[in-house]
C-alpha positions as CSV (number, residue, x, y, z in Angstrom):
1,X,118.5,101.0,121.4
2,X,118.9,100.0,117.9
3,X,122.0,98.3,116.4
4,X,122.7,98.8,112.9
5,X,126.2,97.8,111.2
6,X,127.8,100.0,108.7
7,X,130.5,98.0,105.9
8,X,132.1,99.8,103.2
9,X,133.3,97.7,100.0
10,X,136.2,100.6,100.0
11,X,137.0,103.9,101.4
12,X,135.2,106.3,98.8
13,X,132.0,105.0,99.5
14,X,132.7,105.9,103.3
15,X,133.8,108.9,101.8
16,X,129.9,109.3,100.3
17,X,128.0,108.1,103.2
18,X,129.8,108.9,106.6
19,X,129.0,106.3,109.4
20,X,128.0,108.7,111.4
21,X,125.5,110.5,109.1
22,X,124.1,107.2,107.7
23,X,123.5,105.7,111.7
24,X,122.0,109.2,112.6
25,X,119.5,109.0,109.6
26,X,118.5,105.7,110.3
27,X,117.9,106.0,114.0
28,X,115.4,108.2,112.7
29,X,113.7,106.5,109.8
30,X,113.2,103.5,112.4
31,X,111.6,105.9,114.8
32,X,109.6,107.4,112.0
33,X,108.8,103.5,110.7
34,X,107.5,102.7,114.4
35,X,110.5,100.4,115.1
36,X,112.7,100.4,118.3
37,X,115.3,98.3,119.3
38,X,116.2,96.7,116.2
39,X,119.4,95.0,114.6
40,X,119.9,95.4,111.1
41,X,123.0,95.8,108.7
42,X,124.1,98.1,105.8
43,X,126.8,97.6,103.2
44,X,127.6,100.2,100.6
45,X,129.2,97.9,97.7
46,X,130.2,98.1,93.7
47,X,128.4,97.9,90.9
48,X,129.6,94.6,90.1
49,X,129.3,93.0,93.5
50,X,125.6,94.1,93.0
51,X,125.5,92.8,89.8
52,X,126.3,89.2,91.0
53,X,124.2,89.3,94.2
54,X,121.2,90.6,92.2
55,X,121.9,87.7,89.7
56,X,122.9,85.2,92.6
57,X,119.1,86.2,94.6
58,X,117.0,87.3,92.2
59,X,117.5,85.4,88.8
60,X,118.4,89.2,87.3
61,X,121.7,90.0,85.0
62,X,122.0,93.8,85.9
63,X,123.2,95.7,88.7
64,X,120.7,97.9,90.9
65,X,120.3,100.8,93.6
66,X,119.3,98.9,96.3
67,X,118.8,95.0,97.9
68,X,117.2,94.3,100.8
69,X,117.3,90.5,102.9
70,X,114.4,90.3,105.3
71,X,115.1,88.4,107.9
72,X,111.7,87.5,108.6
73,X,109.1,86.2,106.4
74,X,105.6,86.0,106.4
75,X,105.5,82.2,108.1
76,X,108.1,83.6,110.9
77,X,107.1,84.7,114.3
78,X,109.8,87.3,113.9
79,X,113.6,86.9,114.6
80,X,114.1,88.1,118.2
81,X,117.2,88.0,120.4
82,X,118.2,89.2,123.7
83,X,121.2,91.6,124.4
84,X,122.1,93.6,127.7
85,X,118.4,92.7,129.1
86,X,116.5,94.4,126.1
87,X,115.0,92.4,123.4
88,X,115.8,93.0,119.8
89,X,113.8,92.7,116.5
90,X,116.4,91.5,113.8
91,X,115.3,92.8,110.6
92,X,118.4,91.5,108.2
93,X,120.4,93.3,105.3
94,X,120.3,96.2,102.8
95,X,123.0,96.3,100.4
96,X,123.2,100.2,98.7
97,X,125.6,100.7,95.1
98,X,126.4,103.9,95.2
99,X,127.1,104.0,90.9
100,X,123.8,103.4,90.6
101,X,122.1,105.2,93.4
102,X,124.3,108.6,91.9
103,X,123.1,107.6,88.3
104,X,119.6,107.0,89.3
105,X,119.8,110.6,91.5
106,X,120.6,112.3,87.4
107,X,117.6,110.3,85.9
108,X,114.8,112.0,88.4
109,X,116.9,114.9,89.0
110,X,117.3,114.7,92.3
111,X,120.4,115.4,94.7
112,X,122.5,112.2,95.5
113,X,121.6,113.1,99.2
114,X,118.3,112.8,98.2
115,X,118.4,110.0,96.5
116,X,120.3,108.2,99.0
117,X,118.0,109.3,101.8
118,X,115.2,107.4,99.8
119,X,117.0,104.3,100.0
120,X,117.7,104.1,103.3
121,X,114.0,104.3,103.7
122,X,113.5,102.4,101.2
123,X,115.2,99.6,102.9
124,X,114.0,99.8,106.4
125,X,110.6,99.7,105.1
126,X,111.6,96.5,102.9
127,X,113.1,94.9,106.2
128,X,110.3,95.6,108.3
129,X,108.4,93.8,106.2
130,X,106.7,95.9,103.3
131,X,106.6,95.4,100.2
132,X,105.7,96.6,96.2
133,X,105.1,94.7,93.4
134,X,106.1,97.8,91.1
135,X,107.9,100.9,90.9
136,X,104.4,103.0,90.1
137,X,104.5,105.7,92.8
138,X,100.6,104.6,93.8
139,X,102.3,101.8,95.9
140,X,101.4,102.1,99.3
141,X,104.9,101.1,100.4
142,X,106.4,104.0,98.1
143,X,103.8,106.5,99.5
144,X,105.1,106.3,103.1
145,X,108.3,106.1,101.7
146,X,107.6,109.7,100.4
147,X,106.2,110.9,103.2
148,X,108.7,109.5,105.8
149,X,110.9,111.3,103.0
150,X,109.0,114.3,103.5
151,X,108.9,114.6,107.3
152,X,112.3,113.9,108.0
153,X,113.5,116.7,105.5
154,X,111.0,118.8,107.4
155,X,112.3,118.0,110.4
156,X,116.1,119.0,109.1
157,X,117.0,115.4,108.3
158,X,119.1,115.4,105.7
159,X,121.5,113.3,106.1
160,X,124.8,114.9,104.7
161,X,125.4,118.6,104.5
């Protein structure tokens, strides 16, 4: 069983992204990333406190959609702990801005469902240790992104109605 922590900055982004919604779509995304019984968090915050965390970790003076804080790295033998008998993988943090996530949805004219769907991906598949070195769509990583995309919205994933 997975354990995944939903915060909220305030009360309109729970309003965007229902706890209930956002844990059901990520149950599956880890099942369709080959995960299980993983902890992991997710905090939907404002454009400035994005602004300051991607300046504070990443040396960059501009909000953006998504950040994502591995817990492992590539020297670690993996962040494990036990809970209730079972043992759990923790993968870390993804922080989501909404502002930008809905002004990114008008830019590739997509839906802000959509759009939000592909960052929640997008971040599991960060924590669980993959990675892109640019935004071109080529990138392995953004392929199964797309296509973990693709199934789930098959599948009637969507996320929010």
């Amino acid at each position: 069983m997975n354990t995944i922590d939903i915060s909220y900055e305030n009360a309109q982004y729970k309003a965007f992204a229902p706890k209930k919604a956002v844990l059901d779509y990520l149950n599956k995304v880890v099942e369709a990333v080959g995960l299980k019984n993983v902890d992991f968090s997710v905090s939907f915050v404002s454009e400035p406190s994005m602004h300051e965390m991607n300046r504070d970790f990443r040396n960059i003076d501009d909000s953006t959609d998504i950040l994502s804080f591995a817990a492992e790295d590539e020297d670690s033998d993996g962040s494990v702990f036990i809970t209730a008998g079972r043992r759990k993988r923790v993968l870390g943090d993804m922080v989501i801005c909404p502002e930008v996530l809905k002004r990114n949805a008008k830019t590739f004219n997509v839906t802000e469902n959509e759009e939000l769907r592909r960052l929640l991906i997008h971040g599991v598949l960060h924590l669980s240790g993959d990675n892109h070195t640019t935004n071109d769509m080529s990138e392995p990583m953004l392929i199964r992104q797309e296509k973990i995309l693709s199934d789930l919205a098959l599948s009637g994933q969507t996320l929010l109605n």
